[in-house]
C-alpha positions in Angstrom: 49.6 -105.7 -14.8 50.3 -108.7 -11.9 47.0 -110.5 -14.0 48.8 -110.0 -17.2 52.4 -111.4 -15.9 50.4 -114.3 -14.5 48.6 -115.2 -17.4 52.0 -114.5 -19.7 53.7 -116.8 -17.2 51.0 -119.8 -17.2 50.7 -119.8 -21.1 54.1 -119.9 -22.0 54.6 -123.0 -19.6 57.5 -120.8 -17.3 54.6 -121.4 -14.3 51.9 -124.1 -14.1 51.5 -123.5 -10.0 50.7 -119.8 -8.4 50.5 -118.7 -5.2 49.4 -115.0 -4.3 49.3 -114.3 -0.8 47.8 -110.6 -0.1 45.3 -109.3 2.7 42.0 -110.6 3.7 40.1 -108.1 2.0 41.4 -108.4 -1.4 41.0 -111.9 -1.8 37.8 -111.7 -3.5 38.7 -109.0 -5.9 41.4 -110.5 -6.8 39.5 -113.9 -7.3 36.9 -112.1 -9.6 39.3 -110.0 -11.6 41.3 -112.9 -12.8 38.3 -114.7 -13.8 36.8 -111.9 -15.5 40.0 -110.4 -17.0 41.8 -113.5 -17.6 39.7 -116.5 -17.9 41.8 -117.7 -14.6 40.2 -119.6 -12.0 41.9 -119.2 -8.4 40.5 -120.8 -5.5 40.8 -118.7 -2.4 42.3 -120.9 0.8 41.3 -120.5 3.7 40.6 -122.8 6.8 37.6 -124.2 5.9 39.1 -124.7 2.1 41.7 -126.5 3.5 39.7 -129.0 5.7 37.7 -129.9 2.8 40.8 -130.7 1.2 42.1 -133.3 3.5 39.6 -135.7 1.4 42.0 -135.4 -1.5 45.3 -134.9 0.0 47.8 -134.5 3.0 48.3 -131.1 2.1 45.7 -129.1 1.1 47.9 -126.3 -1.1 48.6 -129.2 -3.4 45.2 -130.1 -4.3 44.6 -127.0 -6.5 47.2 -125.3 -9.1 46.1 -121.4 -8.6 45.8 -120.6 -5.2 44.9 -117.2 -3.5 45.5 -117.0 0.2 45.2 -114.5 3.2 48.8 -113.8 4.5 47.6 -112.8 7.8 45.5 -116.5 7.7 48.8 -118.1 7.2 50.3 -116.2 10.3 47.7 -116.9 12.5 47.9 -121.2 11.4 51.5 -122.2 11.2 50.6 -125.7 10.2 48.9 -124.0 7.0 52.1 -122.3 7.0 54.5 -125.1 6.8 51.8 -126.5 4.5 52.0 -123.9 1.4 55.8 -124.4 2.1 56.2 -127.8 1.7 53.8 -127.3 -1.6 56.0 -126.7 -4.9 55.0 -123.2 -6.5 56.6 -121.7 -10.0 55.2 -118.3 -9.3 54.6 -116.6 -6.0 53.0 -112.7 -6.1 52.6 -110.6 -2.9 50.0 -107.9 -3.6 50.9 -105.1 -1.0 54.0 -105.6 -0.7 55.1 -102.4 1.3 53.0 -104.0 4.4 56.2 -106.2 5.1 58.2 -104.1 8.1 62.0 -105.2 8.0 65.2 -104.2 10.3 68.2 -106.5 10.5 67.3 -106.9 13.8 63.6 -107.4 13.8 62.0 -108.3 10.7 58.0 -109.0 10.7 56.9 -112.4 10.8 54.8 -111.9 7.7 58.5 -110.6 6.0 60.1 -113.8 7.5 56.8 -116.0 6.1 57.1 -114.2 2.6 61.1 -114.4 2.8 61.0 -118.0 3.7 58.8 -119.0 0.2 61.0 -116.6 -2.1 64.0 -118.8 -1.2 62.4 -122.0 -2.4 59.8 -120.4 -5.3 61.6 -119.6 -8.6 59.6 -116.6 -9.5 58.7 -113.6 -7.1 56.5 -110.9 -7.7 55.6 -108.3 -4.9 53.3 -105.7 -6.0 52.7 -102.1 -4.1 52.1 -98.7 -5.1 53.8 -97.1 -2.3 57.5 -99.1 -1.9 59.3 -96.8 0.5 55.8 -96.0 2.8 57.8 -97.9 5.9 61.0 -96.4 4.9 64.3 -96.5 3.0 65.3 -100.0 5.2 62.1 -101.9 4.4 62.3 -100.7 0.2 65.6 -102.4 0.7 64.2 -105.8 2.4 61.6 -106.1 -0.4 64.5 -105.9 -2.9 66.6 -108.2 -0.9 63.7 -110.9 -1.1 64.0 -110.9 -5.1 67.6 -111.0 -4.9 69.5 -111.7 -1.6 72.9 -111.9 -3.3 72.8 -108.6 -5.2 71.1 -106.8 -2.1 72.8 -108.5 0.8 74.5 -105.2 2.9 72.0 -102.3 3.5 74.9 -99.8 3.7 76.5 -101.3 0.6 73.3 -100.6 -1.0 72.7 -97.1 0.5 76.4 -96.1 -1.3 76.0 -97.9 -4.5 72.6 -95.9 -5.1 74.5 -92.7 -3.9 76.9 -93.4 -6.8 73.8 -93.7 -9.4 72.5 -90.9 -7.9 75.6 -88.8 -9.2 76.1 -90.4 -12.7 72.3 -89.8 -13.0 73.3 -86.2 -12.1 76.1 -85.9 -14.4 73.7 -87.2 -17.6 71.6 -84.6 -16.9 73.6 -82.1 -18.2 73.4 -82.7 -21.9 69.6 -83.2 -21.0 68.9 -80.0 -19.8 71.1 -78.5 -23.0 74.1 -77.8 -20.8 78.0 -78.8 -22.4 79.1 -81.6 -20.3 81.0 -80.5 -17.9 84.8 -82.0 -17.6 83.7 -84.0 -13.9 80.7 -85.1 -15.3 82.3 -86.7 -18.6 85.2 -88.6 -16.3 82.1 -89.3 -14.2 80.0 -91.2 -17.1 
């Protein structure tokens, strides 16, 4: 699905620069799957990519359009870091996105790395299968990297979903066949 959004967002000219940042040991699945599937060719960054790259330019993240990189290599290399940052992207994906531990008062460097691109990158997509496995709080952070203004306040969120969670209640009556019931009309 994140190959087919990529591809969507490359030939209709919305992207012409990707970044997906994921773990070490996806990279070349990744790499393979959107050759094979898509006819897209990534190259996969990594320190000895980037040295080679110093031939063409300052900074090696601009010497290539589609770029797949290790998020834990970028940790480890803050130059690299600063690097891909200082690079303009269209399109940045996060594949395994849940891995990204939040709190207000201790988010995860690799949350801060990933936070610190979606404020500059036009077009975020984090990918996971599992998006409350580190909780409630951390759901929450993920959401707040694709839109800080809406999901600014983690108790403002924690009531406004409350309040869905009753008017999804209350349209459940008619669903199950039941008359709707006088609260759950004023309700809806």
């Amino acid at each position: 699905e994140a190959g087919m959004i990529i591809h969507q967002q490359l030939l209709s000219g919305r992207a012409k620069r990707v970044l997906i940042l994921l773990p070490e040991n996806l990279q070349h699945q990744w790499l393979v799957e959107m050759m094979r599937r898509f006819n897209l060719f990534f190259s996969l960054f990594d320190e000895e990519r980037c040295v080679e790259a110093f031939a063409e330019a300052d900074n090696p993240f601009e010497t290539e359009q589609l770029v797949l990189c290790s998020l834990d290599f970028l940790r480890k290399k803050r130059r690299r870091f600063e690097q891909v940052c200082e690079a303009e992207w269209d399109l940045l994906v996060v594949d395994e996105a849940h891995h990204l531990e939040w709190s207000e008062e201790a988010p995860s460097r690799a949350y801060e790395m990933v936070e610190a691109l979606a404020e500059q990158v036009p077009g975020v997509l984090l990918l996971t299968a599992t998006p409350d496995q580190l909780g409630h709080q951390s759901h929450f952070a993920r959401l707040r990297l694709l839109d800080p203004e809406r999901f600014y306040d983690y108790d403002a969120f924690l009531a406004e979903e409350q309040a869905y969670g009753q008017v999804a209640s209350a349209a459940q009556e008619p669903l199950d066949g039941e008359t709707l019931s006088e609260n759950a009309n004023n309700l809806l």
